[in-house]
N, C-alpha and C positions, 0 to 999 in steps of 0.2 A: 929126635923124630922131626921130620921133614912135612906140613903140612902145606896147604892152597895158601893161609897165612902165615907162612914163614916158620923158622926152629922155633920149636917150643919144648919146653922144659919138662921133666917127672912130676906130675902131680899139676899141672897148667890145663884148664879146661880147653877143646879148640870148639870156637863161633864161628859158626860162617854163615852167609847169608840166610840159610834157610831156619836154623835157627833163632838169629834176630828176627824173620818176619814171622813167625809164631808166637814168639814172646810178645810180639807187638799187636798180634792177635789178641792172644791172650788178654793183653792189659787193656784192649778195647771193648772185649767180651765184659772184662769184671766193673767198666767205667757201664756199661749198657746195662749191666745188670744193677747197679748200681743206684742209677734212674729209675730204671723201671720199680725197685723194690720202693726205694723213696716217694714215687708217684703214687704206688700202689697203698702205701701208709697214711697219705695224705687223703687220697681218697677214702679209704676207711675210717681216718676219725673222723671227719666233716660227714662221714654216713651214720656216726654216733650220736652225734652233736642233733644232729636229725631229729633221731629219736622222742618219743614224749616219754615223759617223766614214770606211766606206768611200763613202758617195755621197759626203761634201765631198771625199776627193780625187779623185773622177772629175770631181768641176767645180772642182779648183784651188782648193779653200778649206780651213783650217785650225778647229779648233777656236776656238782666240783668236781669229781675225777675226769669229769666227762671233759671239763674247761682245760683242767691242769694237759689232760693227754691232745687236747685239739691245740696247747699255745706248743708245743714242744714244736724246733724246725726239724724241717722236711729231714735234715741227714740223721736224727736221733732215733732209735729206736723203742 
């Protein structure tokens, strides 16, 4: 088979520009979301940490868990 990039073989995937720039999409889309959920985490446990000590036990959380889940970095879940 004869393609825009040349012979290619049985079972040879063919790439062509439109392609790579979707993939390249793609892989900007999952870094952007990537941030955003990271940001999004940070901002939540510093909204924890917040908190006084009678709202964490109305939702079952202790002080120390509250420290342990605010020292974790941003890329951790």
């Amino acid at each position: 088979m004869i393609s825009t990039l040349g012979i290619i073989g049985a079972g040879e995937r063919v790439l062509d520009r439109r392609t790579r720039h979707y993939t390249g999409l793609a892989v900007l889309r999952r870094a952007a979301d990537a941030v955003l959920a990271s940001s999004e985490r940070r901002r939540q446990r510093h909204a924890l940490a917040a908190l006084d000590d009678h709202l964490l036990r109305d939702i079952g959380l202790t002080r120390s868990a509250i420290r342990m889940e605010v020292s974790k970095p941003f890329w951790r879940a």
